[in-house]
C-alpha positions in Angstrom: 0.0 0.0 0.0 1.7 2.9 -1.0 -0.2 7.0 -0.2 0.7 9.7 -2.6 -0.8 13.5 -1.9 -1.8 15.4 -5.1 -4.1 19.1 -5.4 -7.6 18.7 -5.3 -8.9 19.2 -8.9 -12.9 17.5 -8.7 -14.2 16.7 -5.8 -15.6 12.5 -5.3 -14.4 9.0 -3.7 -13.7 6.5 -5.1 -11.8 2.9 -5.8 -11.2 1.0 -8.8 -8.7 -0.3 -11.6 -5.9 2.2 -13.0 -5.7 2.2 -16.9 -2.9 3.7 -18.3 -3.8 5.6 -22.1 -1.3 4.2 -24.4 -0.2 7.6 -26.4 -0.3 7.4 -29.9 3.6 7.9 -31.5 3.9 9.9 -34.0 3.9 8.5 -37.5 5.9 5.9 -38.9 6.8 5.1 -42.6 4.6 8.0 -43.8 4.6 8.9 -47.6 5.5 12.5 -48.5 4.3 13.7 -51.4 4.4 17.2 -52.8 4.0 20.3 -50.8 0.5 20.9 -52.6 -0.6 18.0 -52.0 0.1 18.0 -48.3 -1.2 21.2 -48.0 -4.4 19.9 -49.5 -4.1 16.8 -47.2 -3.4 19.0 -44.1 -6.5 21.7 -44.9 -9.0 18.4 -45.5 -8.0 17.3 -42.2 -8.6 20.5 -40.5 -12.1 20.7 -41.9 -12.8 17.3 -40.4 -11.4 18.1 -36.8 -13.7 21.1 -37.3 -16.7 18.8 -38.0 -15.5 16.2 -35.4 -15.4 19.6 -32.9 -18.5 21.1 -33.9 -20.6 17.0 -32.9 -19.0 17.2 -29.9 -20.6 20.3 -29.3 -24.1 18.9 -30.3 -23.4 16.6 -26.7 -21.4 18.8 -24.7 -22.9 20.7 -22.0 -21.8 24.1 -19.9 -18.0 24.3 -20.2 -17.6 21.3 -22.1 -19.2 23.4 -24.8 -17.0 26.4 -24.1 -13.6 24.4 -24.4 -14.4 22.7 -27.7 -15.8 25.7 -29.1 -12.2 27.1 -27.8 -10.6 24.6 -29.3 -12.3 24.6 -32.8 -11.1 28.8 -32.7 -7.5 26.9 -32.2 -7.7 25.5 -35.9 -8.6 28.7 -37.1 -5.4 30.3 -35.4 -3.8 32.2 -38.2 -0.4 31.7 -36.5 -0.9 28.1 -35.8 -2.1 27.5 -39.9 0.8 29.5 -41.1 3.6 27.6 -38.8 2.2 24.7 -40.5 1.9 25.5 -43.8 5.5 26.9 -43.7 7.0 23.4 -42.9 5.1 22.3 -45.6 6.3 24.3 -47.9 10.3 23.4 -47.1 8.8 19.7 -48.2 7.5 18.0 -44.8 5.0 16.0 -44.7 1.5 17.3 -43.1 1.8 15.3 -40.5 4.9 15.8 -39.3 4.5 19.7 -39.9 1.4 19.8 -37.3 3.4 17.8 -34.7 6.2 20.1 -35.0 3.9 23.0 -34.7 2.2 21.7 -31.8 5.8 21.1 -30.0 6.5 24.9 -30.7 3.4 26.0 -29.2 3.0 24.2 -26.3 6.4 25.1 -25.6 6.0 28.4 -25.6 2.7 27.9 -23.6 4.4 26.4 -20.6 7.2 29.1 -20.1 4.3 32.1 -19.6 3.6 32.7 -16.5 0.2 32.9 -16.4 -1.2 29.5 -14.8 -4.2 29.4 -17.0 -2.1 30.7 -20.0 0.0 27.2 -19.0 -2.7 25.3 -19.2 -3.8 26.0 -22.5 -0.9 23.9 -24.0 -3.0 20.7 -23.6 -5.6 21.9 -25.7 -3.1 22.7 -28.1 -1.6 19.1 -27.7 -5.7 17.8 -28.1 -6.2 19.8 -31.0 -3.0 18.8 -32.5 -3.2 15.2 -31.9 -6.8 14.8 -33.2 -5.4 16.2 -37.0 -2.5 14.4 -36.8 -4.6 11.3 -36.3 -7.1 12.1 -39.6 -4.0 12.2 -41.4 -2.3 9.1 -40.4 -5.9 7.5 -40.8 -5.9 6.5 -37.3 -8.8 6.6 -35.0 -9.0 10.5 -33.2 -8.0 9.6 -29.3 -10.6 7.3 -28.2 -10.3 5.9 -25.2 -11.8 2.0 -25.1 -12.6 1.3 -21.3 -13.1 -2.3 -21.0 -14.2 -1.5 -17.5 -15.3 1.4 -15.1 -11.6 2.6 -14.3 -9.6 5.2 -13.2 -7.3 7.1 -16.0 -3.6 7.6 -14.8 -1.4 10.2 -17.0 1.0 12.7 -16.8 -1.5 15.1 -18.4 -5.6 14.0 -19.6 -6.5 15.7 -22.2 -10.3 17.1 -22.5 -11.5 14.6 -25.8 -9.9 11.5 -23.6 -12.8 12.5 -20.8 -15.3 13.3 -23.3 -14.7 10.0 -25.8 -15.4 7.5 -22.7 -18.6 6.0 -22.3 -20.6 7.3 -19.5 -20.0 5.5 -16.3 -17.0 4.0 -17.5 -14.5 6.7 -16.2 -14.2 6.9 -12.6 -11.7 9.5 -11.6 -8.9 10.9 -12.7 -5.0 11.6 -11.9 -2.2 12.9 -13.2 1.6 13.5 -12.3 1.1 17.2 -13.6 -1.3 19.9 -14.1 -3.8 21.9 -12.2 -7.0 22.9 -11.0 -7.4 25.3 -14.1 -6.9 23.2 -16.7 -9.8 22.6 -19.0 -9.6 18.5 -18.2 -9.9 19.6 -14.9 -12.9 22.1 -15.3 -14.7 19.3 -17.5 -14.3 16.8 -14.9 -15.7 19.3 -12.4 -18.7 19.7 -14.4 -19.2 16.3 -15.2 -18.9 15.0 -11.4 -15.5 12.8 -12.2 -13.3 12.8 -8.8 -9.8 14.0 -10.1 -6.7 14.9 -8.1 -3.7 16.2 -10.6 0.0 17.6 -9.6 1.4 14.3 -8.0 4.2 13.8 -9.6 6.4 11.5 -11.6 7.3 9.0 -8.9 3.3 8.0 -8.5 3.0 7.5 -12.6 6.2 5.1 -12.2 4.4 3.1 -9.8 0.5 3.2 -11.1 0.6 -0.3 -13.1 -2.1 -1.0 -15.5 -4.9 -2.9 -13.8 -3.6 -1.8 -10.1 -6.6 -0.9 -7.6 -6.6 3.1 -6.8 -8.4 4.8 -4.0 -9.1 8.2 -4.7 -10.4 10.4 -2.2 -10.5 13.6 -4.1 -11.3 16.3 -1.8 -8.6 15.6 0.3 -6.0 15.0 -2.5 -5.4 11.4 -1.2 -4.6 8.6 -4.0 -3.7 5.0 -2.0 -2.1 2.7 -4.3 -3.0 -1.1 -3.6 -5.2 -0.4 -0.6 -4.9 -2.9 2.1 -8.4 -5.0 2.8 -9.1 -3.1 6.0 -8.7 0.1 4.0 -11.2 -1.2 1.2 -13.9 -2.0 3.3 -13.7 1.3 4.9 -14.2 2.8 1.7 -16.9 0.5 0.8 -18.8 1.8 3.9 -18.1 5.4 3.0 -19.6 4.8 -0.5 -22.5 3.4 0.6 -23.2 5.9 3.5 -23.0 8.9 0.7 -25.2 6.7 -2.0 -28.0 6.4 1.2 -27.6 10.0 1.8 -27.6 11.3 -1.9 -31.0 9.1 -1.8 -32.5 10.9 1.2 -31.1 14.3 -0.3 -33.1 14.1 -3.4 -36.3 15.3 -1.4 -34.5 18.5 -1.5 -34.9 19.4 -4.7 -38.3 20.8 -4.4 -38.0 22.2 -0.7 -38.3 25.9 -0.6 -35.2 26.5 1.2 -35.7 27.6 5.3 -33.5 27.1 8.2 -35.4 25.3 11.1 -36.2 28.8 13.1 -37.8 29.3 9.8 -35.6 32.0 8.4 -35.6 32.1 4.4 -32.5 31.6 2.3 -32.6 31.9 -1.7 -29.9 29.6 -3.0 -29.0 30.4 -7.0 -26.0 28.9 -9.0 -23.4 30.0 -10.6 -23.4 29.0 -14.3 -21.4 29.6 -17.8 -24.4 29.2 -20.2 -27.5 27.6 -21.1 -26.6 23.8 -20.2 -25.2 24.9 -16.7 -28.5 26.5 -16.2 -31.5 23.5 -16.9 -29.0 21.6 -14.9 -29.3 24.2 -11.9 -32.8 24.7 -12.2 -33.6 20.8 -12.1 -31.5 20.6 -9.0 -33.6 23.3 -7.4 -32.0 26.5 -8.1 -33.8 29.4 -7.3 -31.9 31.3 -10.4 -28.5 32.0 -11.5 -26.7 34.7 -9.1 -24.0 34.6 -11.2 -23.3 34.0 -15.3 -20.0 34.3 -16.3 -20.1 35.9 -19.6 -16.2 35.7 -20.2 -16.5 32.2 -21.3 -18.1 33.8 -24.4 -14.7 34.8 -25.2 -12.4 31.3 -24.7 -12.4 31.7 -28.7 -10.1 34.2 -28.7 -12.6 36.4 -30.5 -15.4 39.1 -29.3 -18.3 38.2 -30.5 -20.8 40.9 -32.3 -23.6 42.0 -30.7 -26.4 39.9 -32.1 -24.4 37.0 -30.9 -24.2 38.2 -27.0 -27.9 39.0 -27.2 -29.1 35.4 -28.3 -26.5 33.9 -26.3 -28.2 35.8 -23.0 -31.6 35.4 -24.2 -31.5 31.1 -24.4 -30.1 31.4 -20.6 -33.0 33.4 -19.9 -35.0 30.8 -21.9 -33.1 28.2 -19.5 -33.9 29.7 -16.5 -37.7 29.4 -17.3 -38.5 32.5 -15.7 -36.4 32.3 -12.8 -33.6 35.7 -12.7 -30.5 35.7 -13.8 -27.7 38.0 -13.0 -24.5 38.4 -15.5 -21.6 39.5 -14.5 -19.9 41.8 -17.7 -16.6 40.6 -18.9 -14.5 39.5 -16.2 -11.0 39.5 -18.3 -7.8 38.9 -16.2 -5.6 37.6 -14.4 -6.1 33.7 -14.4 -8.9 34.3 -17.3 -6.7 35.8 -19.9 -8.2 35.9 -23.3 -6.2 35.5 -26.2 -6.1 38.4 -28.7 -7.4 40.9 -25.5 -5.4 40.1 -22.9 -2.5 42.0 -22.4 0.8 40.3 -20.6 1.1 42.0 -17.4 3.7 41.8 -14.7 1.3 41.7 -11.4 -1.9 40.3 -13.4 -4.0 40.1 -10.2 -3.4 43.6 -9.3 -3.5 44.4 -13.0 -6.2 45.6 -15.7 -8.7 43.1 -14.9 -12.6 43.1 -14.4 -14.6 46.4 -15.1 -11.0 48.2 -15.1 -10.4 45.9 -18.8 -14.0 47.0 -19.8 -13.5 50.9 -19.5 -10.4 50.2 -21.0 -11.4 48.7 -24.1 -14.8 51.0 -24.1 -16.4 49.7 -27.6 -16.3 46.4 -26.5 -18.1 47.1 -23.0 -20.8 48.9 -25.6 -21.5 46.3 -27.7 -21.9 43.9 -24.5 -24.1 46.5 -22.5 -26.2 47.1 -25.8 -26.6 43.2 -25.7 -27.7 42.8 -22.3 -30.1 46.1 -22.3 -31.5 44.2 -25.1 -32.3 40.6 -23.7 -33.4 42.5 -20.6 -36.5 42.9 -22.6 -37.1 39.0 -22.3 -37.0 37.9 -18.8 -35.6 39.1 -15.6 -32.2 39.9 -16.3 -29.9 41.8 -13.6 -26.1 42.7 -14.6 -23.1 43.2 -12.3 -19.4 44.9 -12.3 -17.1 42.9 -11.1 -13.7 44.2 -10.1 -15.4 47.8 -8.7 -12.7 49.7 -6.3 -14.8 52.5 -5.5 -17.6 55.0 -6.4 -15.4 56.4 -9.3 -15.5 53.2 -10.7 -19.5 52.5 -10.3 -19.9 56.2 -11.7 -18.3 55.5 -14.9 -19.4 52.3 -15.6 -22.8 53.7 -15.6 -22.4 56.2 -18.0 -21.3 53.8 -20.1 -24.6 52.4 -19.3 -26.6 55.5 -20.2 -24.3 56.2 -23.4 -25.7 52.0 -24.4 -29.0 53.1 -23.4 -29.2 56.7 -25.5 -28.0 54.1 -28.7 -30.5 51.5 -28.2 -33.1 54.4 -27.6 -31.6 56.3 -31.2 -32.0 52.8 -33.1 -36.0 51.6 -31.7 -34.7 48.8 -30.2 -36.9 47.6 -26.8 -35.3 47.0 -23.3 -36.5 46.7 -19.9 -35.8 50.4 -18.8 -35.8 49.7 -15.2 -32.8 46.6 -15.8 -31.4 46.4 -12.4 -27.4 47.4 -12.6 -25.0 45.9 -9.1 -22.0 45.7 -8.1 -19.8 43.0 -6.9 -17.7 43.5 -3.8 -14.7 42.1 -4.0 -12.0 44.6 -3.9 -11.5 45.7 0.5 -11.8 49.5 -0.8 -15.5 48.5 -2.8 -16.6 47.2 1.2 -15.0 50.0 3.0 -17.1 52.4 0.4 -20.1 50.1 -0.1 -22.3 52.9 1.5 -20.9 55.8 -0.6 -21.8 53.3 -4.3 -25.1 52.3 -2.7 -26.0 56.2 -2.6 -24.8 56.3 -5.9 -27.6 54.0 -7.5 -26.3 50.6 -7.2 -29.2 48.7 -7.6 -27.4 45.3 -5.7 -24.5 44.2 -4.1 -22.5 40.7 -4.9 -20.4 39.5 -2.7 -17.3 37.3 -4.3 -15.4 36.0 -1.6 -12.3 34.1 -3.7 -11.2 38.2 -4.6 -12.0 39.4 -1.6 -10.3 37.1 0.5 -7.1 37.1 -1.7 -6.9 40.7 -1.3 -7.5 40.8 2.3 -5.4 38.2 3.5 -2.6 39.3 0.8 -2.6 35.6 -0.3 -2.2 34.9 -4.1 -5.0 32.0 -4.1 -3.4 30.3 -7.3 -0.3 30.0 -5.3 0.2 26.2 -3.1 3.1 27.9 -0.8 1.0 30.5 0.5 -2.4 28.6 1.3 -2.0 29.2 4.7 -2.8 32.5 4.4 -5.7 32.1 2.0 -8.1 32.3 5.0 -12.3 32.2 4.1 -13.2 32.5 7.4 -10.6 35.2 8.4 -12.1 38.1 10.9 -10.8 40.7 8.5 -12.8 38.8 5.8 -15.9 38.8 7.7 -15.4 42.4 8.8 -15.2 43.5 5.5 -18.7 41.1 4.4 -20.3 43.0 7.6 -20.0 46.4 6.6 -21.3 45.5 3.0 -24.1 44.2 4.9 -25.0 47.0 7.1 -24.2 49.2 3.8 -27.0 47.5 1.9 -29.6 46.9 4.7 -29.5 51.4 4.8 -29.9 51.7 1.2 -32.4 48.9 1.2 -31.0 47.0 -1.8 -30.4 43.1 -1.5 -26.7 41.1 -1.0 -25.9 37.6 -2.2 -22.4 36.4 -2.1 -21.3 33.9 -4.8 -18.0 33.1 -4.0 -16.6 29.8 -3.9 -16.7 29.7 -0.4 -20.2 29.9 -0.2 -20.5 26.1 -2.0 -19.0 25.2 1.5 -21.5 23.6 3.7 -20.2 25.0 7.1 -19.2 28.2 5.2 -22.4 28.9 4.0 -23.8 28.4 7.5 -21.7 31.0 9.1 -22.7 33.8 6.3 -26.3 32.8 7.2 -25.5 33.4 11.0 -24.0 36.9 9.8 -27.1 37.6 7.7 -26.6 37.0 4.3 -30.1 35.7 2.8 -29.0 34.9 -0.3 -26.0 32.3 -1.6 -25.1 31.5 -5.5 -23.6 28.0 -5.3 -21.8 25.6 -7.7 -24.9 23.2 -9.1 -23.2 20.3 -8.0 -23.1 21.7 -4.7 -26.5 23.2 -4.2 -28.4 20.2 -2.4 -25.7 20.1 0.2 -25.2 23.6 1.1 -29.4 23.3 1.4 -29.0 20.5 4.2 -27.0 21.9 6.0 -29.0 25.2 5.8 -32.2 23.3 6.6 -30.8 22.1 9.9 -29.3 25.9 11.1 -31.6 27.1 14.0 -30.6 30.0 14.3 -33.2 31.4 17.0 -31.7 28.3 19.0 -28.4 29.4 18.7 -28.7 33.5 19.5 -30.7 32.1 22.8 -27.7 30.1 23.6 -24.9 31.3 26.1 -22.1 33.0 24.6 -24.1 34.1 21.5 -21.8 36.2 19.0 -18.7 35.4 20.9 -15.7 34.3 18.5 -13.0 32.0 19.3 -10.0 33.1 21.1 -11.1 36.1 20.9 -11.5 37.0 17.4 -14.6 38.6 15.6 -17.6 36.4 15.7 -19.3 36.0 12.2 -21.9 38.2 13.4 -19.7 41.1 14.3 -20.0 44.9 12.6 -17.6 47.7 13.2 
């Protein structure tokens, strides 16, 4: 029995076989013909990874969608065709041109130092391989499970999860990568445990066929467990599979805790597919809609595109509201082709600071959202505001979208509900002073504000220490947003990560937050754990709003 620790990447448990993917070489004995053939060889095959992309689309869901649709852009890459088309030309053949092209890129991928800039090298490495396999006539990547078993690589690449039958694929882990990589987000979405960044001294020792015990959320993968280590597992499993069962009643619940005090759970989703899921768990709505994903193509999409793509997740939602946060462009979400490098990208031109930055793009998307506004209860936040300034002159970017829409006939709801999101320490210190200025809502997004507050990068491993969610300062900082909004009489929700914590969730509740946006996959167990908060119980009890060792209490307010 050996234990290895690796980064939590998809949360699950669970034991079974390792399969090692045997990794296609590259081509051997291939026949070169004449550079205008190739070329003609290599565009045919990029038209049929296109088509290949485009019906894996048809099944994808959420982010799935997102990453192949990012992918597809990849083969329209103008610097990717011509690198090719170049090696060509010198008298290589196709194949060999797009392997050597991929190899440059990828390269150049890893050596950024963005983390999520990294991680696109393995969709350049997907991408890649499935042409390279059209023109060797080889079939694209499949992966034939003979059996529900977990996949052990160095690096998974998003086609290996999404070519395996359903419920053959049981978790994942790899030697390398990280929670930002797109195998990682699918995985996520999909409910597949995965734990990457172990290491090369676990892949040496994973044999094909070897039982694996992966207990995601703690990071734990147990080669060869011992007996008394199975059966212990075997119990876990079946304890969680009786309470999923009993947690399904939940669906339909209206959300209360047992003093009867009412708390509006919403998701956060990326489009349309993200949403029906959320609603048919029991979301309330969607408290947050990341609209960025609209740009993983590496290209800004008109406005007529933004508006149908908001009005189907209005459609989704069934009449339930949706809140869209504007571009959120930055940092770990750099966008090819808008992004700019940056030497402190955190602290950088990120969020609403990119958007009045790059002022006819924030246009077109406020014309877009003004629009679909018209169709269903749409609200639209800032994210990234640092102070009134910055609420000020997003919204006359707002009124200068609204005097065009106005100019050209087109209808919008003219009473659109505009917020903003705290995240920034100087956005809760001034809550008040943007509430007075006509912020319609406040959004709470704890994985900023905490980073900020605690001066903790939270993509860095050496300093998690000091990423603290529960930190006093943090909750100070939540409290005065609270009291801010309770004066001006406008609503709060946080949507953090942290609030898809169980016991997290509970203390915002005790500190009187009402309203929590939640991963879907999370919702029904935040909602337990909800349902069983007396909180009229626990102000009657001795001690009531007293922290630990003396630090602020969760219910404290300056």
């Amino acid at each position: 029995m050996q234990k290895y620790k690796g980064t939590f990447a998809s949360e699950g448990l669970v034991m079974g076989p390792v399969y090692r993917p045997e990794r296609q070489t590259m081509g051997l004995g291939r026949v070169v013909h004449g550079p205008s053939q190739e070329r003609a060889l290599f565009d045919a095959a990029v038209v049929l990874a296109k088509d290949e992309l485009r019906q894996l689309q048809q099944k994808a869901v959420g982010e799935q969608k997102d990453i192949l649709r990012f992918q597809h852009a990849l083969l329209e890459d103008r610097t990717l065709i011509d690198e090719v088309g170049d090696y060509i030309a010198v008298g290589a053949d196709s194949a060999a041109a797009v392997e050597r092209a991929a190899s440059i890129f990828t390269h150049t991928l890893e050596n950024v130092d963005d983390a999520y800039i990294r991680e696109r090298s393995a969709d350049v490495v997907d991408v890649c391989r499935r042409v390279v396999d059209i023109l060797d006539g080889r079939p694209r990547g499949k992966l034939e499970l003979t059996r529900p078993s977990i996949i052990v690589a160095d690096q998974v690449l998003p086609s290996d999860i999404l070519s395996v039958e359903p419920g053959m694929l049981l978790g994942i882990v790899t030697s390398s990568g990280s929670i930002q990589s797109h195998a990682s987000i699918i995985a996520g979405v999909m409910g597949i445990p995965a734990v990457v960044g172990l290491g090369s001294a676990f892949l040496d020792a994973a044999m094909d066929g070897a039982t694996l015990l992966l207990d995601a959320e703690a990071g734990d993968v147990v080669l060869e467990p011992d007996r008394a280590l199975q059966a212990e597992v075997r119990g876990r499993l079946h304890r969680q599979q009786e309470r999923a069962e009993e947690m399904g009643w939940l669906r339909n619940a209206p959300c209360r805790t047992k003093d009867g005090t009412a708390v509006s759970l919403l998701a956060n989703c990326s489009g349309p597919q993200d949403i029906e899921a959320a609603v048919q768990t029991g979301a309330e709505g969607v408290g947050l809609l990341r609209s960025e994903f609209l740009l993983m193509k590496g290209q800004f999409p008109d406005e007529e595109e933004q508006y149908r793509f908001y009005v189907d997740c209005l459609r989704a939602a069934a009449g339930r509201p949706v809140t869209v946060r504007t571009f959120d462009i930055g940092a770990d979400k750099a966008v090819d082709g808008l992004s700019e490098p940056e030497p402190n990208p955190a602290l950088g031109l990120r969020g609403l600071r990119f958007c009045l930055s790059r002022p006819e793009l924030f246009h077109t998307q406020l014309c877009a959202l003004l629009r679909a506004s018209a169709q269903g209860p749409l609200r639209v936040m800032f994210p990234m505001v640092g102070g009134v300034e910055d609420w000020r002159e997003a919204m006359a970017c707002v009124a200068t979208a609204r005097a065009a829409l106005r100019t050209r006939g087109a209808a919008f709801d003219e009473r659109l509900l505009f917020g903003s999101m705290i995240e920034i320490p100087s956005a809760a210190l001034t809550a008040g002073e943007i509430a007075a200025h006509g912020c319609g809502f406040f959004s709470i997004g704890t994985n900023d504000l905490v980073q900020y507050t605690q001066g903790a990068d939270r993509m860095a491993p050496g300093v998690a220490r000091y990423y603290r969610e529960d930190g006093p300062a943090v909750r100070i900082l939540i409290g005065m947003t609270l009291d801010a909004a309770q004066r001006a009489g406008i609503p709060v929700c946080i949507c953090g990560q942290t609030a898809s914590d169980p016991a997290l969730a509970a203390a915002y509740v005790r500190q009187g937050l009402r309203s929590l946006s939640v991963t879907g996959n999370r919702l029904l167990k935040v909602k337990n754990e909800l349902m069983n908060l007396d909180l009229a119980a626990e102000a009657d009890a001795p001690g009531a709003g007293l922290g630990q060792a003396g630090t602020v209490s969760p219910g404290a307010r300056l």
